[in-house]
Structure formats: structure tokens, C-alpha cells
ZANU-463369 format. One record per atom (N, C-alpha, C): residue in one letter; x, y, z. Coordinates in steps of 0.05 Angstrom, whole numbers, padded with zeros to 5 digits, always signed. Each point is the difference from the previous one (the first is absolute). Example, Ala and Ser with C-alpha at 12.3 -4.5 7.8 and 13.67 -1.06 7.14 Angstrom:
# ZANU-463369
A+00264-00114+00156A-00018+00024+00000A+00018+00024+00000S-00007+00021-00014S+00016+00024+00001S-00015+00022+00014
# end
This chain:
# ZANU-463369
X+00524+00113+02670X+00004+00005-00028X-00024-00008-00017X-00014-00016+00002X-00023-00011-00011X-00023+00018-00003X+00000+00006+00025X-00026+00029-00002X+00014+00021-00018X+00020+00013-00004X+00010+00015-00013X+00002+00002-00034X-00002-00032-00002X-00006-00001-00027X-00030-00009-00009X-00016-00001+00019X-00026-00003-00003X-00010+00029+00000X+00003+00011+00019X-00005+00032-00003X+00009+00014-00035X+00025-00007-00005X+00010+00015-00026X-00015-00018-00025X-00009-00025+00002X-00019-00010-00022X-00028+00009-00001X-00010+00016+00027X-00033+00009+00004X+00007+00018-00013X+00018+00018+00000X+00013+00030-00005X-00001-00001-00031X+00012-00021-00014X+00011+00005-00029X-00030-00021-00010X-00012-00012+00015X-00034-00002-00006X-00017+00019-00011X+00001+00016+00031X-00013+00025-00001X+00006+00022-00017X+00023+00001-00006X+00014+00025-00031X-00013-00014-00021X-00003-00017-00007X-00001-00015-00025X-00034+00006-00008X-00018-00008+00031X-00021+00005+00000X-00011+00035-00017X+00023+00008+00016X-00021+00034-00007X+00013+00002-00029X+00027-00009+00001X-00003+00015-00043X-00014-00012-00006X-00012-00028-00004X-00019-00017-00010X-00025+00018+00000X-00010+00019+00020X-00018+00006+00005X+00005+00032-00013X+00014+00007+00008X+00006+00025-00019X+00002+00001-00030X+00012-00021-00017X-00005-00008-00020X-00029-00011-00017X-00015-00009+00015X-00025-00001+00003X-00017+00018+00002X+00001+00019+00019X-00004+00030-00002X+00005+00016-00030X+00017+00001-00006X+00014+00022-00020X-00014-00011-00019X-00005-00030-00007X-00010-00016-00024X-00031+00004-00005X-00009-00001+00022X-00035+00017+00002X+00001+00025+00002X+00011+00014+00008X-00007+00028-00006X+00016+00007-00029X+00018-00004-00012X+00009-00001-00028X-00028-00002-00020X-00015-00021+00004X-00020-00011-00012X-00025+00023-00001X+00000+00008+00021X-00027+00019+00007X-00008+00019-00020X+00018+00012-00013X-00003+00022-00018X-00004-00014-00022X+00015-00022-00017X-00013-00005-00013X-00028-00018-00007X-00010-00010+00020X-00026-00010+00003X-00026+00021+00002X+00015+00027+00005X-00014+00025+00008X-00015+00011-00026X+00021-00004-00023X-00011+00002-00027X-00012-00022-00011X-00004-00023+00008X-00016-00026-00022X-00033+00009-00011X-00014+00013+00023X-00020+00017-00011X+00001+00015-00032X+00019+00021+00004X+00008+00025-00017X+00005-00016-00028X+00018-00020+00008X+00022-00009-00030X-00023-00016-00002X-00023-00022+00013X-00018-00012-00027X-00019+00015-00011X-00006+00021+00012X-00020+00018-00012X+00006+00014-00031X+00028+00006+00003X+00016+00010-00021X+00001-00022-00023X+00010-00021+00011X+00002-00022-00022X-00026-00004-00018X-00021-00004+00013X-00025-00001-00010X-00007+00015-00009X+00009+00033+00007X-00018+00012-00021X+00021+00018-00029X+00024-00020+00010X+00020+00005-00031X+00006-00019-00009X-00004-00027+00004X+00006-00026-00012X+00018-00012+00000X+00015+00009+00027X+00021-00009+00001X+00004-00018+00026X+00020-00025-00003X+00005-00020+00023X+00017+00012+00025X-00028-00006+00025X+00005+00003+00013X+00038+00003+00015X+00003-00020-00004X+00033-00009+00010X+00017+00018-00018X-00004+00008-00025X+00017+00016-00008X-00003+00031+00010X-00018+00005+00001X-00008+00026+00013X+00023+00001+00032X-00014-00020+00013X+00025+00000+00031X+00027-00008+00001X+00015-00015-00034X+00021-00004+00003X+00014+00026-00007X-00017+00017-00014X+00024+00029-00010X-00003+00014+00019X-00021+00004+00031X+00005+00012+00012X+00012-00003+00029X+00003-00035-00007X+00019-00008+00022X+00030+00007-00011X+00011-00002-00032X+00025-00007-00013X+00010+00039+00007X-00018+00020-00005X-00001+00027-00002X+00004+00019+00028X-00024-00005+00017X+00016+00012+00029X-00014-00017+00022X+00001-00025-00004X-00005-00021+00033X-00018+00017+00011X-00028+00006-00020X-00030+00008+00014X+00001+00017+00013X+00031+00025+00001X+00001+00017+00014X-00012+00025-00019X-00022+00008+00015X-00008+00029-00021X+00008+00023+00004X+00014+00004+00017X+00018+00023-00007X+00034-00004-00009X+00000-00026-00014X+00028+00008-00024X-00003+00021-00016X+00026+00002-00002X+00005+00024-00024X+00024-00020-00008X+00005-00003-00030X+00024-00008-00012X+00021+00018-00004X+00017-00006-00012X+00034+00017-00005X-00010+00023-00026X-00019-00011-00015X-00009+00015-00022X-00024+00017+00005X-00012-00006+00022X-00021+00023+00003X-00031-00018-00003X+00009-00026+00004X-00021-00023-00007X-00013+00004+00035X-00034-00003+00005X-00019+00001+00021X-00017-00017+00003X-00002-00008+00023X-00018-00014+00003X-00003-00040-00001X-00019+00001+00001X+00007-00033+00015X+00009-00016-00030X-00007+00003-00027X+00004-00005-00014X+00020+00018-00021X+00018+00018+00006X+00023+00013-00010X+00001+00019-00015X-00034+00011-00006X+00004+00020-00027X+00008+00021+00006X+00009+00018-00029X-00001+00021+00003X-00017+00014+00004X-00008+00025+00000X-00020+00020+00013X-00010+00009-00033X+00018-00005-00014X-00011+00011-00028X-00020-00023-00014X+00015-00022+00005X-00012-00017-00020X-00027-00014+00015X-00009+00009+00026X-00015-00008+00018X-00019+00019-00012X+00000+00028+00000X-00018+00013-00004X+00000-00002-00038X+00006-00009-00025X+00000-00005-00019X-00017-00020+00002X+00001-00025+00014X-00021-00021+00000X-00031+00012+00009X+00005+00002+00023X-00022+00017+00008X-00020+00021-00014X+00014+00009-00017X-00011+00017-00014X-00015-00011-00027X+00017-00024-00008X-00007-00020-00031X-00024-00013+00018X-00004-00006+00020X-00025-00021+00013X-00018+00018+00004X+00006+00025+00013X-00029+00020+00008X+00008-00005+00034X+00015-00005+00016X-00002-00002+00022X+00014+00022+00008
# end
């Protein structure tokens, strides 16, 4: 009997191990995309004056750094705009 419950404590060891490790997993690759942009978003900040961290909190709070969201309203992109008011800005800057 002793080996039997030594065996089933390596066992519920070893499960514990891999979600630990699977959770670990999912937590770094989660991260990847948005570290993918830290380039993009300080470049932007700097050259519109705006704080860094706020720049990555609306587009973490908007679609979790995924760039191909689309919202319920027709909102795109990693930061949520519309297609109209994207090209309205664009157009008031010259870009």
C-alpha cells in the first residue's frame, strides 16, 4: 500500500507540475504581442506628446494588442477607431 500512495503523490506532483508550466507558458506568450508594439507606441508618443502608458493602456483596455479586432460598432484596429474618423485625422495632420 505504501508504494501505491507514493506513486499517486509523484502523479498529482507531476499534474500540478505541467499546469504550473502551462500557465507559465500561456503567461509569456500572452505578453509577446504586446511587447511586439513598445517600439511603435514610444515612437508615437514622442512624436504626439503623448504618455507613453496611456497610449498602451487604451490599446490594452480596446482589443488586448490584437490588430485584427473589429468592435460591435464597426470600431478597427489595435486602438478601436472607426474607419471614418481615422481617415478624418489623417487627413487634418497630412498623413
Amino acid at each position: 500500500v505504501p508504494r501505491r500512495r507514493t506513486k499517486r503523490r509523484w502523479l498529482r506532483w507531476l499534474l500540478l507540475l505541467a499546469v504550473l508550466d502551462a500557465a507559465a507558458f500561456y503567461w509569456w506568450w500572452s505578453n509577446q504581442a504586446e511587447r511586439r508594439y513598445n517600439p511603435i507606441i514610444r515612437e508615437a508618443a514622442e512624436e504626439h506628446g503623448v504618455e507613453y502608458a496611456l497610449i498602451k493602456a487604451v490599446i490594452w483596455q480596446e482589443s488586448r494588442f490584437r490588430e485584427d479586432a473589429v468592435g460591435d460598432a464597426g470600431e478597427i484596429g489595435l486602438m478601436q477607431l472607426m474607419e471614418l474618423a481615422a481617415l478624418e485625422w489623417a487627413d487634418d495632420h497630412g498623413v
